[in-house]
Structure formats: structure tokens, C-alpha cells
C-alpha positions in Angstrom: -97.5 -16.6 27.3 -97.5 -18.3 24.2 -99.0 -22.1 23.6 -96.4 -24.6 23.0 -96.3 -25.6 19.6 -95.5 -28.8 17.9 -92.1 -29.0 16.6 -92.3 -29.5 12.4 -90.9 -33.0 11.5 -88.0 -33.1 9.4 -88.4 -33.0 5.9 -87.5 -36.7 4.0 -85.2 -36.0 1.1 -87.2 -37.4 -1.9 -85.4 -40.0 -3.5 -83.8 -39.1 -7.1 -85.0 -41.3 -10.1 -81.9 -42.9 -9.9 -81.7 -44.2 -6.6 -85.3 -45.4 -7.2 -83.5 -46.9 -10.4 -81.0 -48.3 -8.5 -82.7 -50.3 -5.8 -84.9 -51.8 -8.4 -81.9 -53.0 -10.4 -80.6 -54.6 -6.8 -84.1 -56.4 -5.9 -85.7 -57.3 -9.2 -82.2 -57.3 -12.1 -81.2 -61.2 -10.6 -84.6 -62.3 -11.2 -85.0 -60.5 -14.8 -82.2 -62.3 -16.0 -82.6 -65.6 -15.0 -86.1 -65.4 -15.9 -85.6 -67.0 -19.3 -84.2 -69.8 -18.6 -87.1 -70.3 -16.1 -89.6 -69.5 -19.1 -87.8 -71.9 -21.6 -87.8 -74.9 -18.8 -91.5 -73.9 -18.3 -92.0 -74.4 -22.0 -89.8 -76.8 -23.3 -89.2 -79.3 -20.3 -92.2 -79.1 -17.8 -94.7 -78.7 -20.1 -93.9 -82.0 -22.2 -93.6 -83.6 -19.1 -96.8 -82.7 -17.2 -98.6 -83.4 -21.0 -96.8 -86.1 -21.3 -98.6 -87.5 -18.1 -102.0 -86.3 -18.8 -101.7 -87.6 -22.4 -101.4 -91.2 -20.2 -104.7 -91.0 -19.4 -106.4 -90.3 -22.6 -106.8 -92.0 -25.8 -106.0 -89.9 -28.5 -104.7 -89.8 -32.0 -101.6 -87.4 -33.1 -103.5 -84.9 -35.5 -106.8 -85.8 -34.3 -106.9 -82.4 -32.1 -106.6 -81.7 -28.7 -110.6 -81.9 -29.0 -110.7 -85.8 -29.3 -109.1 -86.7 -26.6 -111.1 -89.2 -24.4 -110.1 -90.1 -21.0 -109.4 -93.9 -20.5 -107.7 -94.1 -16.9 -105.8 -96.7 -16.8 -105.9 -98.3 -19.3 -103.2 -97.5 -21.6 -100.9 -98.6 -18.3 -102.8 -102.1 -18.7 -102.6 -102.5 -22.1 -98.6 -102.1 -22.0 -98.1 -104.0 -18.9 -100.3 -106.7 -21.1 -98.3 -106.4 -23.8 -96.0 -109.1 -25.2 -94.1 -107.0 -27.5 -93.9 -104.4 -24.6 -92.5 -106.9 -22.3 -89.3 -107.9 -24.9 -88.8 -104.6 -25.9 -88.3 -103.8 -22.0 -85.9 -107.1 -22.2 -83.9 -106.5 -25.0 -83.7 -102.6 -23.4 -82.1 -104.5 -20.0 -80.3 -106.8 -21.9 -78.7 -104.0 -24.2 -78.1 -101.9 -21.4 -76.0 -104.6 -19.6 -74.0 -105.2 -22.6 -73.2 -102.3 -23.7 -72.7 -100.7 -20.0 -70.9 -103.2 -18.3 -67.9 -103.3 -20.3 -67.8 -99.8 -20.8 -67.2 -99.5 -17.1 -64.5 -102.4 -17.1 -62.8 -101.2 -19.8 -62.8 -97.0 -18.2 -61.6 -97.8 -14.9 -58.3 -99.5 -15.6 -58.1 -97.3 -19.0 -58.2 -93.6 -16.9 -56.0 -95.3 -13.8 -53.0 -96.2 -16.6 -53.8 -92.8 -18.3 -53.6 -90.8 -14.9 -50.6 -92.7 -13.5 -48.6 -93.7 -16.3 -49.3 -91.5 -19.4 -49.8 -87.7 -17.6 -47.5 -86.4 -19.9 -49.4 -87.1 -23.0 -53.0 -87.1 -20.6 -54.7 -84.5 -22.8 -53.9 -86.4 -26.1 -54.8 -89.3 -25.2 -57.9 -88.4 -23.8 -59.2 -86.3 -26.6 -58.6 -89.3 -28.6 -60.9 -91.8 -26.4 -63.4 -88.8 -26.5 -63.8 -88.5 -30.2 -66.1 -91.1 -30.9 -68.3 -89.3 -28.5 -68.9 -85.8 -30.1 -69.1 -87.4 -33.6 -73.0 -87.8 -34.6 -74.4 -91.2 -33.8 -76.0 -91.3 -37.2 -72.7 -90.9 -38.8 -71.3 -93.8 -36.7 -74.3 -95.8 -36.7 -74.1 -95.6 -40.6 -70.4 -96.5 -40.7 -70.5 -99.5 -38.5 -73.6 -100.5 -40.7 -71.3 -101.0 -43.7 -68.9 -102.3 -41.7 -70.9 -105.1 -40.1 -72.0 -106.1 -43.3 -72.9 -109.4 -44.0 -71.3 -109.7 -47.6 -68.8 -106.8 -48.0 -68.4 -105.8 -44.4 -64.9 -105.4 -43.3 -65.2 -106.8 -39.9 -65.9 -110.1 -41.5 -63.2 -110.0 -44.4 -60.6 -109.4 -41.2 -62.4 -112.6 -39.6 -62.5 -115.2 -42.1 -58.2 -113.6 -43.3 -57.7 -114.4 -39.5 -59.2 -118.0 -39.8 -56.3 -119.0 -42.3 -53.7 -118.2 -39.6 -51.8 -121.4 -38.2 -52.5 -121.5 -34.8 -55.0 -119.4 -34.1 -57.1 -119.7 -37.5 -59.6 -121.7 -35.5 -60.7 -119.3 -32.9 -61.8 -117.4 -36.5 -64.9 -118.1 -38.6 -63.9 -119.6 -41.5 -67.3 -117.9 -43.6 -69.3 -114.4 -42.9 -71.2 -113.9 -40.1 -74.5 -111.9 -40.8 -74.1 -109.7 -37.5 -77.1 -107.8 -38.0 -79.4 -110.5 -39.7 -79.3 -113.1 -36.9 -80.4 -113.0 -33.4 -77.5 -114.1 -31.7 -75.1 -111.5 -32.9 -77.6 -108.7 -33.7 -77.3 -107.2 -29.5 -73.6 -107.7 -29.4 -73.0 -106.3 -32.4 -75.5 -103.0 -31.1 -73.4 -103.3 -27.9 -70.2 -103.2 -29.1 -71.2 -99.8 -31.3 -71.9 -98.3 -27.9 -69.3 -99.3 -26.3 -66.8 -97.6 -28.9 -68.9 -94.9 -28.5 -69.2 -94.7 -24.9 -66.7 -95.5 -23.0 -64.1 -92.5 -23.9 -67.0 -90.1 -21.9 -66.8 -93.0 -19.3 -62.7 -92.5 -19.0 -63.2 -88.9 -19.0 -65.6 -89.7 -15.7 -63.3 -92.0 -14.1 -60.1 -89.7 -15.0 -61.3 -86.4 -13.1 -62.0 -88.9 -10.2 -58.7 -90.1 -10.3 -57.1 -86.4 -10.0 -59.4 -85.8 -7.0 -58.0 -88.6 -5.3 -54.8 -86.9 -2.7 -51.7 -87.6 -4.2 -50.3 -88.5 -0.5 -52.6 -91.4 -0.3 -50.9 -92.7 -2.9 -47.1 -91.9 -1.6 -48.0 -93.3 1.3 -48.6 -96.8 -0.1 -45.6 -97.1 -2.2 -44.1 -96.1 1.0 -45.4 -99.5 2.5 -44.2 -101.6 -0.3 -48.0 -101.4 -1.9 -47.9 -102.9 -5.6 -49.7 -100.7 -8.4 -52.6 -103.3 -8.0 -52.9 -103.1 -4.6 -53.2 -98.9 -4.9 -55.7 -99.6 -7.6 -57.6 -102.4 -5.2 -57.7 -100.7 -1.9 -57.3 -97.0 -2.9 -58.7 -96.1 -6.3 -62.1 -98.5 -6.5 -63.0 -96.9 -2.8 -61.9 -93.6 -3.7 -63.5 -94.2 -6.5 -67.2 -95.1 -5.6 -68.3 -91.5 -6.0 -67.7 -91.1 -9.3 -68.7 -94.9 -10.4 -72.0 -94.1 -9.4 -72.5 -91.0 -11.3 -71.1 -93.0 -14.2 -73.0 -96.2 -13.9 -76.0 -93.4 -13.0 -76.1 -92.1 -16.4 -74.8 -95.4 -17.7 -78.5 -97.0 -16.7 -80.6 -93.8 -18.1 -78.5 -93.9 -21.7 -79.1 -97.8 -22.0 -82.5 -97.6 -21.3 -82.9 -94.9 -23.9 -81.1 -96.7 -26.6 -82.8 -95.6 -29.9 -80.6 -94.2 -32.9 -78.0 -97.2 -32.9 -80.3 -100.0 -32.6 -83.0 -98.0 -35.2 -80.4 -97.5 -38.0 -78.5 -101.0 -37.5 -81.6 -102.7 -37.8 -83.6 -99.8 -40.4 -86.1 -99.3 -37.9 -87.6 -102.8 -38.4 -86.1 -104.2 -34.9 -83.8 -106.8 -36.4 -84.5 -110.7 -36.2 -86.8 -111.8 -33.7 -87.3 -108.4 -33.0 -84.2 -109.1 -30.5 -82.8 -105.3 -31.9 -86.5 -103.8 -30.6 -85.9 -101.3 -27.3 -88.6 -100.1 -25.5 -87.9 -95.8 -26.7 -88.1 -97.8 -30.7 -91.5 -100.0 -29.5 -92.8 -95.8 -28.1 -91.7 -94.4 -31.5 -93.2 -96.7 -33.5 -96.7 -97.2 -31.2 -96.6 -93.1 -31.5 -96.2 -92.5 -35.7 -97.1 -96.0 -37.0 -100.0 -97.2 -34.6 -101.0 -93.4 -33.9 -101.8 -94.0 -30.4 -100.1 -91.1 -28.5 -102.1 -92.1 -24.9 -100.5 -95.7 -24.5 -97.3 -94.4 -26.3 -96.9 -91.7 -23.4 -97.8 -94.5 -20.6 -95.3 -96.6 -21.9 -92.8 -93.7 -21.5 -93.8 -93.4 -17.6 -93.6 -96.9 -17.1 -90.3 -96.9 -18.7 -89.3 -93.7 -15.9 -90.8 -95.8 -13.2 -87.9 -98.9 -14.1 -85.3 -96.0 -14.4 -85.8 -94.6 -10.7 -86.3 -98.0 -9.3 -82.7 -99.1 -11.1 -81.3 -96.2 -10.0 -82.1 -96.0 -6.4 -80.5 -99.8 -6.4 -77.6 -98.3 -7.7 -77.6 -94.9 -5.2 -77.4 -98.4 -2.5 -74.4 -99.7 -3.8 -72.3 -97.4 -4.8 -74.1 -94.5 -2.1 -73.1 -93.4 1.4 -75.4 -96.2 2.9 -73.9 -98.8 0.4 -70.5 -100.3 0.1 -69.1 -96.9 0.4 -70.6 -96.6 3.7 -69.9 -99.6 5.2 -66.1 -99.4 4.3 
């Protein structure tokens, strides 16, 4: 008799090139081609940021070297925090911000409700118009609202002191030019109102896509119960609404507290009277170049991020799910 013998295993097909190929291209392709985005971020965003923070910490001059820097702890957070000029560059930055942001929002809301309700046939016109001033470069509209804010030859004032001689009304008019950008009472509402113009066509653009996300039935229902226009816009549109407004008042808060080109060109980088034109990204460009200390200039930025979050997890309250929104 013979010995039993072991059967043979089967033989595994060798996979091809191109199946090998193939199941590569599945597991690894996604990866390969978002992989430069992922290298860009690393390079340009986190990089800056993470130096940015260590750069906090040391005392160093721009040029100097990465060699000279010399570790200070805390100390460029103290010297800011004890810091007058600091401290009214943070104000007018809070003061600017409410300004400028506050009417921007007033103005939207209403603005996109009449668009989206009363203008839909001519919707995209009119909003392409309102959005104009906000692709147009900031230097360009800086610049012109510069000559136009003039104190001698500016038109604003011509228009101003014409409208003074008007019976009637002449007195609600100056009756001489007013030096907007020269004076510290008109200098931030005259850098307010240039943002607003600027501004608050992105803002209606918000406000508008919020609108058409709002059911239409909501809506039909109300005029159903005898609900005027302002009532729908009261009790249906502002809830509704609350979403959007705070994304918009969201990036409202981080663009005001970033305010640099208008106030730097209206006021040719000097900060206008009083240093009342002075924000706090202006006080971190000129500590940065002019007093060539990078260390407190990057503190200044973090302390700066640190106001931002705190402001805007007051605003995720109000306008969040456990804010007003919630609670209605």
C-alpha cells in the first residue's frame, strides 16, 4: 500500500502589474491628491501660526537672524497689556468695529428682506450692484474716499455747505468744511462709513441666501392669518434668521478687529488726531517695521486672538442654539 500523501495546495494566481497598479491607485490616489493642499496649509498657514507663537516668547529683531533670538517669557504679553498706546489702539479697534458693523447689519437685513420679497425679478441686478463695492480693491476705494473726504476740495463737503443754503433744511447742514479726517470727532465715522459702503453689500448677500432658505409656506401661511409684512419680518424672518446673523455678525467681529488698509491710507499711516484712527493690526504693523520688535509685535497679535474668541463665543450665545434661538 502506498503512504497517503499530502494533497498540493492550489496555486495563487500572481497578481498582474496592473491589478497591483490598480489597488494602489484605490488606497493611496485620494491621499496623493489632496496632499498639496495639506503641504501648502503646513507651510503657509500653520507654520506662521505656530512661529508666530513662539516668536511671543522671544525678543528678537526682524533681520537680526533666527540666531539672536532670546527668550523673554512673558514679557512681551506684559509690556502690551502695560501699554497705553496698546490699550487705545484696542479701543479705537472696538469702537471701529461697532461703528462700522452695527449699521452694516441694520442696513442688510431690511435691504435683502425688500430685495427677496419685493424686487425678485430684478434680484440678481440688484445684488451685483450692492456687491460691487466689495470686489473693488480697498486701496482704490480707500484712495477715492480720501479725495472725497477732503477737507478743502472734497466733494462731500461742497454737497454739505450747497445743502446749508437750502430754506428749510439749510440748518441741519454745516455752513463751512468739515476736516473729516483731521479732527478726532469725525475721523472714526468718517473710517466707519468707508466700511460700511464697503461692507454691507457682502452682508445682503448673507442675509439674502438666508432669506431663500426660509419655506415659502411659512410665509403663505401668515398672509393667510391677516399677518402684515412687518409682522412676517418680526416673528418669521429675524427667528428664521438667527442662523445666518451669526455667521454674519461672526465675521463681522473678526473683519473689525482687523481693520488696517482703510484706517492706514485715510489717516497715511500716521493714525489720525489723537491717534483716535490707530487700530490695534496698524499699532502690530508699526511695533513690527518701525520699532523692530517682532516678539511683543507677535504677542500683541495673540492677545488680539484671545479678544476675538472671547467676542465671538458671546456672540455663538446670542445668536447660538443655547441663545435666543434656543429659548424661542
Amino acid at each position: 500500500m502506498q503512504a497517503n500523501t499530502p494533497a498540493r495546495p492550489a496555486i495563487q494566481p500572481r497578481r498582474t502589474l496592473g491589478a497591483q497598479w490598480d489597488n494602489f491607485q484605490r488606497k493611496n490616489a485620494p491621499y496623493i491628491f489632496i496632499s498639496p493642499f495639506f503641504l501648502l496649509f503646513a507651510v503657509f498657514g500653520l507654520f506662521p501660526i505656530l512661529f508666530s507663537a513662539y516668536l511671543s516668547f522671544q525678543e528678537w529683531q526682524p533681520g537680526s537672524g533666527l540666531g539672536d533670538m532670546k527668550f523673554v517669557g512673558w514679557r512681551n504679553y506684559t509690556d502690551n497689556l502695560t501699554d497705553p498706546t496698546f490699550w487705545q489702539s484696542l479701543k479705537n479697534t472696538v469702537i471701529l468695529a461697532v461703528e462700522s458693523g452695527l449699521p452694516q447689519h441694520l442696513i442688510a437685513i431690511p435691504l435683502a428682506f425688500a430685495i427677496h420679497m419685493a424686487l425678485k425679478r430684478v434680484q440678481s441686478l440688484v445684488t451685483a450692484v450692492y456687491f460691487l463695492p466689495y470686489i473693488t480693491s480697498i486701496v482704490a476705494i480707500s484712495v477715492v474716499f480720501f479725495t472725497l473726504l477732503s477737507w478743502q476740495y472734497g466733494a462731500i463737503n461742497a454737497a454739505l455747505v450747497a445743502m446749508h443754503k437750502l430754506p428749510l433744511i439749510g440748518g441741519l447742514f454745516p455752513a463751512e468744511n468739515v476736516n473729516w479726517l483731521g479732527e478726532k470727532k469725525y475721523l472714526q465715522p468718517a473710517i466707519a462709513m468707508v466700511i460700511v459702503w464697503r461692507y454691507t453689500g457682502w452682508n445682503v448677500l448673507l442675509y439674502l441666501a438666508g432669506l431663500q432658505a426660509i419655506p415659502k409656506d411659512v410665509y403663505e401661511a401668515a398672509s393667510v392669518d391677516g399677518a402684515s409684512r412687518w409682522q412676517q419680518f418680526r416673528f418669521i424672518t429675524l427667528p428664521l434668521l438667527r442662523p445666518t446673523m451669526f455667521l454674519a455678525v461672526t465675521l463681522s467681529l473678526i473683519g473689525g478687529f482687523q481693520l488696517f488698509e482703510e484706517p492706514f491710507i485715510l489717516t497715511n499711516g500716521s493714525g489720525g488726531a489723537e491717534q483716535s484712527g490707530l487700530t490695534t493690526i496698524m499699532y502690530m504693523y508699526r511695533t513690527y517695521y518701525q520699532y523692530s520688535d517682532a516678539g511683543v509685535s507677535a504677542a500683541m497679535s495673540w492677545l488680539l486672538f484671545i479678544v476675538i474668541g472671547v467676542l465671538t463665543i458671546i456672540n455663538n450665545r446670542v445668536f447660538g442654539r443655547s441663545g435666543l434661538a434656543g429659548r424661542e
